[in-house]
C-alpha positions as CSV (number, residue, x, y, z in Angstrom):
1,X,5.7,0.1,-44.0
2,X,3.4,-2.5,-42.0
3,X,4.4,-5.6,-43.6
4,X,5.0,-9.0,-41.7
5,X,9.2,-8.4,-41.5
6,X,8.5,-5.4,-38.9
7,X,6.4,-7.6,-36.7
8,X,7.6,-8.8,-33.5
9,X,4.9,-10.9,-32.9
10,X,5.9,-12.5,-36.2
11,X,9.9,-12.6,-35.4
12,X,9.3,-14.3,-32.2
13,X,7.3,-17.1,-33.7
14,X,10.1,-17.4,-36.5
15,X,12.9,-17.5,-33.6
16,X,10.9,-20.1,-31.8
17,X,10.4,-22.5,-35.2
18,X,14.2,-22.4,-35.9
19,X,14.6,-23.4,-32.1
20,X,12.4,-26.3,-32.0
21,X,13.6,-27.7,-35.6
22,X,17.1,-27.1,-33.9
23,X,16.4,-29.0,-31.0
24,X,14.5,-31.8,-33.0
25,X,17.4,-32.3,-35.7
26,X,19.9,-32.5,-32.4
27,X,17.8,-35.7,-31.1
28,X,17.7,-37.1,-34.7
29,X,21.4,-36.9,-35.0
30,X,21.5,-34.4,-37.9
31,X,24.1,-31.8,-36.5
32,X,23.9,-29.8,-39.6
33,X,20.6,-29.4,-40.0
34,X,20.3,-28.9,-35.8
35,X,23.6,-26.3,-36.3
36,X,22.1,-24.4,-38.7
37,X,18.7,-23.7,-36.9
38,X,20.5,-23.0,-33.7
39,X,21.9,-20.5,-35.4
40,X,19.4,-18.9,-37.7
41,X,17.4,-19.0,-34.5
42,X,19.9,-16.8,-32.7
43,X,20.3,-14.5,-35.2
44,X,16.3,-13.9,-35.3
45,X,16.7,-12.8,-31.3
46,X,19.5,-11.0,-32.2
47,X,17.1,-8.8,-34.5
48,X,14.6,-8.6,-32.2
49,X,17.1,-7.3,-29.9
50,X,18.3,-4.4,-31.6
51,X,14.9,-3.6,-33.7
52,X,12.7,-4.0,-29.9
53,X,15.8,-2.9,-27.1
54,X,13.1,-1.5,-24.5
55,X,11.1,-5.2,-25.2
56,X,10.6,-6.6,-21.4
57,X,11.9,-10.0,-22.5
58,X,15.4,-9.1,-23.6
59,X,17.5,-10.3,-20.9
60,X,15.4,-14.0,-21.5
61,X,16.6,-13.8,-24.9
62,X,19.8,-13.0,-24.4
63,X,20.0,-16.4,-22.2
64,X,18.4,-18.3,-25.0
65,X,20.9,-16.8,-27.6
66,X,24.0,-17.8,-25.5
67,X,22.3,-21.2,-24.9
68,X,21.8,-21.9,-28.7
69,X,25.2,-20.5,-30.0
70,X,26.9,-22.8,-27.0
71,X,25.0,-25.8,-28.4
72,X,25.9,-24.9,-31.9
73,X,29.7,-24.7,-31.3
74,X,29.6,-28.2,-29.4
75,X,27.8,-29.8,-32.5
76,X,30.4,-28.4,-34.3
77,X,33.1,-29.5,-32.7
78,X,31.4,-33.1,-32.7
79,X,30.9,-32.9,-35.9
80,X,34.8,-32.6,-36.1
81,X,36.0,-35.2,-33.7
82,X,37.0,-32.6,-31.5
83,X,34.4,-32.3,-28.6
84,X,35.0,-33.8,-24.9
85,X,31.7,-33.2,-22.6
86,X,32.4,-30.7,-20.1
87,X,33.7,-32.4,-16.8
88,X,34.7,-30.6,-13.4
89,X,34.9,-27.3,-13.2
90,X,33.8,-26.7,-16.8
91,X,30.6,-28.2,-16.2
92,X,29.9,-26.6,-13.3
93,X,30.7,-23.3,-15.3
94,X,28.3,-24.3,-17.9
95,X,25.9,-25.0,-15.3
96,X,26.8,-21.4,-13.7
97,X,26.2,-19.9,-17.0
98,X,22.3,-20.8,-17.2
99,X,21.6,-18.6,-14.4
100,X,20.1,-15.2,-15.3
101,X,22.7,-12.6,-14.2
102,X,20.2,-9.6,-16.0
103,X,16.8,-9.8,-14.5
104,X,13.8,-9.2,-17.1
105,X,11.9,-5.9,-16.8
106,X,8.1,-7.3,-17.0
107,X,6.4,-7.2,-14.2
108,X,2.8,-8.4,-13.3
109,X,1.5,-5.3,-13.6
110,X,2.4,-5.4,-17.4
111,X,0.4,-8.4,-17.8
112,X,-3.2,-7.3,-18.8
113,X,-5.5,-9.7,-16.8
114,X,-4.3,-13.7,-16.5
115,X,-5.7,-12.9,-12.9
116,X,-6.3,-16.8,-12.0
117,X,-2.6,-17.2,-13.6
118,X,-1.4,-14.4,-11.3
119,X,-3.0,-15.7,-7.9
120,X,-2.1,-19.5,-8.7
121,X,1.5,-18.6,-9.1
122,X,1.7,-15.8,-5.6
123,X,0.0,-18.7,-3.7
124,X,2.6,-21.3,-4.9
125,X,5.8,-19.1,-4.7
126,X,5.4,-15.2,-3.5
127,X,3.2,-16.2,-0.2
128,X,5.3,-19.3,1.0
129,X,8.8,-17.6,0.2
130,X,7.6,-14.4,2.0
131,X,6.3,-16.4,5.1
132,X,7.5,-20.2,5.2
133,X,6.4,-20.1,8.9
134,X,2.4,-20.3,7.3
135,X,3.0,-22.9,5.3
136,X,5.4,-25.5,7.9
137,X,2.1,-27.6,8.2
138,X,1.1,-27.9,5.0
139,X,3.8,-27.3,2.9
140,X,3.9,-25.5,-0.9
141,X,3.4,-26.0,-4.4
142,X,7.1,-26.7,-5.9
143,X,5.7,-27.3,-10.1
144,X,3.8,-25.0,-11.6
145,X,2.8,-26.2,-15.3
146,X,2.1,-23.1,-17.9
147,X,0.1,-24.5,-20.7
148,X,-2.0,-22.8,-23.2
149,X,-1.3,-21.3,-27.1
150,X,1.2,-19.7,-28.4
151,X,1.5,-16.2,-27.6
152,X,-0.6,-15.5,-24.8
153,X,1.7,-14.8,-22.0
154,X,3.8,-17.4,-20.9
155,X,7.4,-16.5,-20.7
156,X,6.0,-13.2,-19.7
157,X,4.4,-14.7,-16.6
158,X,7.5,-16.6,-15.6
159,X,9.6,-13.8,-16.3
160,X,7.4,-11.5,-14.2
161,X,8.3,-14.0,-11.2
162,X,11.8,-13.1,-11.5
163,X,10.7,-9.3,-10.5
164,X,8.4,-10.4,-7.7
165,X,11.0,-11.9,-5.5
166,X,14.2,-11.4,-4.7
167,X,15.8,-14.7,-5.8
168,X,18.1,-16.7,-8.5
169,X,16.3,-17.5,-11.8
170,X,17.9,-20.5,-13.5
171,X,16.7,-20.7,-17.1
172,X,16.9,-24.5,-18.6
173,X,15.5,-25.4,-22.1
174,X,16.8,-28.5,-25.0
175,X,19.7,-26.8,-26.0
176,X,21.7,-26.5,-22.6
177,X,20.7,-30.6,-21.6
178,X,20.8,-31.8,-25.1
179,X,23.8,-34.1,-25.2
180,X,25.1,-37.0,-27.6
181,X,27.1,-38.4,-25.0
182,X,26.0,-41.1,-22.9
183,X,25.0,-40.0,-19.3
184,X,26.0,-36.7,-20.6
185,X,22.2,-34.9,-20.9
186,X,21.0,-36.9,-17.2
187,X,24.4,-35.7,-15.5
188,X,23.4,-32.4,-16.8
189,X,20.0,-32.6,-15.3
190,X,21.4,-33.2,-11.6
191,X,24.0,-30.7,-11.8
192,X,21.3,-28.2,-12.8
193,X,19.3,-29.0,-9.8
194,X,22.4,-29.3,-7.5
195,X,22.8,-25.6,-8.2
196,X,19.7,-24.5,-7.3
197,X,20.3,-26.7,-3.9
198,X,23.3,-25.1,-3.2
199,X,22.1,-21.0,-4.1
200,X,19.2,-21.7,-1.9
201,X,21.6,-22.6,0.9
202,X,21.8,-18.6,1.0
203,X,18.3,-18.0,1.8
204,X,17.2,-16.6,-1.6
205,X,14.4,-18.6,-3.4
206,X,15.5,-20.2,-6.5
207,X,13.3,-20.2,-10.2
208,X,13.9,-23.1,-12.6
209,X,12.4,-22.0,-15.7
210,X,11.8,-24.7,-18.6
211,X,10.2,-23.4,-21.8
212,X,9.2,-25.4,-24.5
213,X,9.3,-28.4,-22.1
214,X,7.8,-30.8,-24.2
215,X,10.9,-30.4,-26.9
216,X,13.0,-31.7,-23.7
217,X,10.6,-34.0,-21.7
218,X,8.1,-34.8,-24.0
219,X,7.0,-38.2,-24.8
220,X,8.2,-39.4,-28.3
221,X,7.1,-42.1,-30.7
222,X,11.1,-42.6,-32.2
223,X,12.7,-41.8,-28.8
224,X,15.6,-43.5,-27.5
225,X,17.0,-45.0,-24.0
226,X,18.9,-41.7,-23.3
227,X,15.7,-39.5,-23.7
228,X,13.4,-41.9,-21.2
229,X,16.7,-41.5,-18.5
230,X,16.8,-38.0,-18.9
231,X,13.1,-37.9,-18.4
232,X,13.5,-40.1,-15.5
233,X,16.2,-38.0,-14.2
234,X,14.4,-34.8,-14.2
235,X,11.2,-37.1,-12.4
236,X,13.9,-38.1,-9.6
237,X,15.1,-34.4,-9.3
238,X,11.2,-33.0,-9.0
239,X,10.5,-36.1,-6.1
240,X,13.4,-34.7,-4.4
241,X,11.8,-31.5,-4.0
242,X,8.4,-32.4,-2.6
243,X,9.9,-34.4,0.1
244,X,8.3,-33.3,3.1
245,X,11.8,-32.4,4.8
246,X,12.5,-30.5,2.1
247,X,12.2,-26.5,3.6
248,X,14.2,-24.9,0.8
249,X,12.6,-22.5,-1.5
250,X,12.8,-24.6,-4.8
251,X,10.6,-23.7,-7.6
252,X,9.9,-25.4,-11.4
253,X,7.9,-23.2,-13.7
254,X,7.6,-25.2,-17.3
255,X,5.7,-24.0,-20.0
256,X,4.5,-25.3,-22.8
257,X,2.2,-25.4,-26.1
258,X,1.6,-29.1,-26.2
259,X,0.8,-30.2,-23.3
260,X,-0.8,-33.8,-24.6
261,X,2.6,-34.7,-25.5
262,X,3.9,-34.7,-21.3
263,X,3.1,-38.4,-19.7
264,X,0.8,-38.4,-16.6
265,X,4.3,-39.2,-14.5
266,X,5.5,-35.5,-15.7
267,X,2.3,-34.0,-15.2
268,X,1.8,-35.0,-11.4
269,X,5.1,-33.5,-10.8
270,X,3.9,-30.4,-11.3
271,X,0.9,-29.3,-8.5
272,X,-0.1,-26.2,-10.3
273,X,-1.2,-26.6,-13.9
274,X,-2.2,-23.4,-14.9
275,X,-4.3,-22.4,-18.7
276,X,-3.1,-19.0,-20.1
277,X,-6.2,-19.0,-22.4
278,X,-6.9,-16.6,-25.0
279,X,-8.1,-13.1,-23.7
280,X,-11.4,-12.6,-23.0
281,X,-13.4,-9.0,-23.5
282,X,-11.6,-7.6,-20.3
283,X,-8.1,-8.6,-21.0
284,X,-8.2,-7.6,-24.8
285,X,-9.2,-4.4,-23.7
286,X,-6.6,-4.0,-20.9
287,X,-4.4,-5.4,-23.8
288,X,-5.1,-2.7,-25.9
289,X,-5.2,0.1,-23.4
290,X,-1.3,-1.4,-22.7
291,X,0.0,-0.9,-26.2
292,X,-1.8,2.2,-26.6
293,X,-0.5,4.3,-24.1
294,X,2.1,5.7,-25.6
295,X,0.5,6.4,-28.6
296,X,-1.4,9.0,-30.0
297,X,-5.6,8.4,-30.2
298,X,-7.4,9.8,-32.8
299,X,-11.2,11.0,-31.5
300,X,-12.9,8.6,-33.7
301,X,-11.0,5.1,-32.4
302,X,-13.2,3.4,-29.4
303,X,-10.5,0.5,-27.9
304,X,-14.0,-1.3,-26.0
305,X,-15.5,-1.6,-29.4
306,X,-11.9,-2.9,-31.0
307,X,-11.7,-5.4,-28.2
308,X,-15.2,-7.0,-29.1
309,X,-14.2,-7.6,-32.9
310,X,-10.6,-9.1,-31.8
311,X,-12.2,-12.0,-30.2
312,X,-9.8,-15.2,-31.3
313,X,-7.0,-13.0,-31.1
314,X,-3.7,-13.6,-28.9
315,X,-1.9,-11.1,-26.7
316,X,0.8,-10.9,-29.2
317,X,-1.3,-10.5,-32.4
318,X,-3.3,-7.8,-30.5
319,X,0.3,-5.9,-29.8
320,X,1.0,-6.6,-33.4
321,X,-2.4,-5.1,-34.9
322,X,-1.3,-2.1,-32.5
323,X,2.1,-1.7,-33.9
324,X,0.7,-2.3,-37.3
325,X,-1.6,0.2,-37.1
326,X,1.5,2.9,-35.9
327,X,3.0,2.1,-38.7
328,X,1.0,3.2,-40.7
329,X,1.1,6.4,-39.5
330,X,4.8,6.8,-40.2
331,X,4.3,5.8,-43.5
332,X,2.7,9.3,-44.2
333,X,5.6,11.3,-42.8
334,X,7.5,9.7,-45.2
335,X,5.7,9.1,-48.2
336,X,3.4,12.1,-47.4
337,X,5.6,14.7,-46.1
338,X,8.8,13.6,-47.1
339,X,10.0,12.3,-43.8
340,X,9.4,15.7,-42.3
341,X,7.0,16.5,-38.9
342,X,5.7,14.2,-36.1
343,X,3.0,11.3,-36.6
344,X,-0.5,11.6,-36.8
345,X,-3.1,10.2,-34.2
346,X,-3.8,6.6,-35.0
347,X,-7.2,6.3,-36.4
348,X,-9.7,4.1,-36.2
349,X,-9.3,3.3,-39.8
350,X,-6.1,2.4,-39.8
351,X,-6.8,-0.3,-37.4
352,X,-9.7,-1.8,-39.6
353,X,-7.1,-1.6,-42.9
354,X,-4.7,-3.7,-40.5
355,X,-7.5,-5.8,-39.5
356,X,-8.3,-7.0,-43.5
357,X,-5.3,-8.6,-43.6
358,X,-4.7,-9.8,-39.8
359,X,-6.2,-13.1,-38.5
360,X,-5.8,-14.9,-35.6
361,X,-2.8,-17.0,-35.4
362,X,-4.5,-19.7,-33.0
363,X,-7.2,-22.0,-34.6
364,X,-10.4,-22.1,-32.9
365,X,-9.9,-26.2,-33.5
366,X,-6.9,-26.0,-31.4
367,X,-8.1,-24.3,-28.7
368,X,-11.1,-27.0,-28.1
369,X,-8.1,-29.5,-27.8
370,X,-6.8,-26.9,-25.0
371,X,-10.0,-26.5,-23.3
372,X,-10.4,-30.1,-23.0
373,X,-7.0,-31.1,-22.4
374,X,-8.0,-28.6,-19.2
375,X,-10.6,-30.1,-18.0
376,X,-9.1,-33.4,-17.5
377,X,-5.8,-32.4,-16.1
378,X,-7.0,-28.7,-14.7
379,X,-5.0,-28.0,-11.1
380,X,-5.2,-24.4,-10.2
């Protein structure tokens, strides 16, 4: 069948919503509430794992499963009485834990267009880590900002980073910082970047990825004193970086959907501030051509004219229109022929049946707000 349940566009949108409610009930104090989300939210990944195993991103959701079940346990044992912040060597093995042993399989090439998101990122990271001795008068880019809606490529262009050097890459997001404790969540912050210090003593480049980093460093109306020093904290760690002694091959990717809720103090951290806009024309149709490789083309289906009429569209509603569209295919093996013989082509019907009941999952409203939230703060 084609329904919603078999999407992966839709799961990861579900995994992410039970994250962010997680990570909000954890700074409200509701630890069963933040428990349970941790957890539905891990489970979500875990189905996305097994139903999607060749999916590029499943060693970054891995990490983000073993970040939220960690988080879960401690609120349990909170909850209890029972939990003592890590301390020693435990931290530093909880700090060990956050970096990626498994590195993702996307690459840039499996990126259709983002070109300006591409270049930014090689000029800030691949060039000066390949050939410091270019870049001793000068110096380099040490924050690059990903901002833009959901869905359009993100995590996959961080995650292609990892593939494009040969370096650590150290992935951070609310659940592995968040802490009750006082000093707990700011200690955590400069242990974090004391690591990367120390693994780029070896010579190897170092990647601290942040997603979602306005759920962590985000300015909010009800916060408290420990959430402005962690902010602070993380402000300290980024100055530290762009000292002008500083040689060492550092790096801070954050992404996020809501940029407008980062303070101006965060924001000049980060050099590069990158938009990963909706496709245009050229990338929906590299999209397509993507996710249609491997799949069987009736005559009939033209991907340039599909492109044109998916114009609002995201990256991952396009792949899910695509998959959709598959589907339907095996439905008639099975309710056709009984579950016996190979697929048809894909025609270009079935993409217009999937297309009655497929909108885009970005508002046209929002991505005004984008474009002008671009222009003001815009840093490629």
């Amino acid at each position: 069948m084609c329904g919603v349940s078999n999407s992966l566009n839709y799961l990861e949108r579900i995994a992410r919503h039970y994250a962010l409610q997680a990570v909000m009930h954890d700074r409200e104090g509701n630890i069963g509430e933040a428990i349970k989300y941790y957890r539905e939210s891990a489970t979500i990944l875990k189905k996305i794992i097994k139903l999607y195993p060749d999916n590029g991103l499943t060693p970054v959701y891995k990490e983000w499963i073993k970040h939220y079940e960690i988080r879960a346990r401690e609120l349990e044992k909170l909850r209890s009485g029972l939990f003592v912040p890590a301390h020693g060597k435990q931290e530093d093995e909880d700090i060990d834990s956050l970096i990626m042993t498994e590195k993702p399989k996307v690459t840039f090439n499996d990126i259709a267009d983002l070109e300006d998101a591409k270049r930014a990122i090689r000029e800030a990271i691949v060039y000066p880590t390949r050939r410091p001795d270019l870049f001793k008068v000068v110096g380099w880019p040490r924050g690059i900002l990903l901002f833009g809606p959901p869905g359009c490529g993100k995590t996959l262009l961080a995650a292609a980073v990892a593939n494009e050097i040969d370096g650590y890459f150290i992935q951070v997001d609310a659940a592995n910082v968040m802490s009750k404790w006082l000093g707990e969540a700011e200690r955590r912050v400069a242990k974090i970047f004391k690591k990367a210090r120390d693994l780029s003593r070896t010579g190897k480049p170092v990647i601290i990825f942040i997603d979602e980093v306005d759920s962590l460093f985000g300015v909010f109306s009800s916060e408290v004193g420990g959430e402005v020093r962690v902010r602070n904290q993380f402000l300290k760690e980024m100055d530290g970086l762009q000292d002008k002694e500083n040689d060492s091959f550092i790096y801070v990717i954050a992404a996020t959907n809501k940029p407008w809720k980062l303070d101006t103090a965060f924001i000049r951290r980060f050099q590069k501030r990158i938009y990963v806009p909706l496709p245009d024309m050229r990338a929906r149709l590299q999209i397509l051509e993507l996710y249609t490789r491997k799949i069987k083309l009736a005559d009939d289906v033209n991907l340039n004219e599909l492109a044109k009429m998916l114009e609002g569209y995201t990256g991952s509603d396009i792949r899910d229109i695509v998959v959709a569209a598959y589907i339907r295919t095996v439905d008639d093996v099975f309710n056709k022929y009984k579950g016996e013989g190979d697929v048809r082509p894909v025609c270009w019907n079935d993409f217009m049946e999937v297309l009655k009941s497929r909108k885009p999952s970005v508002n046209s409203d929002v991505v005004k707000v984008y474009r002008s939230w671009y222009s003001k703060f815009q840093a490629l």
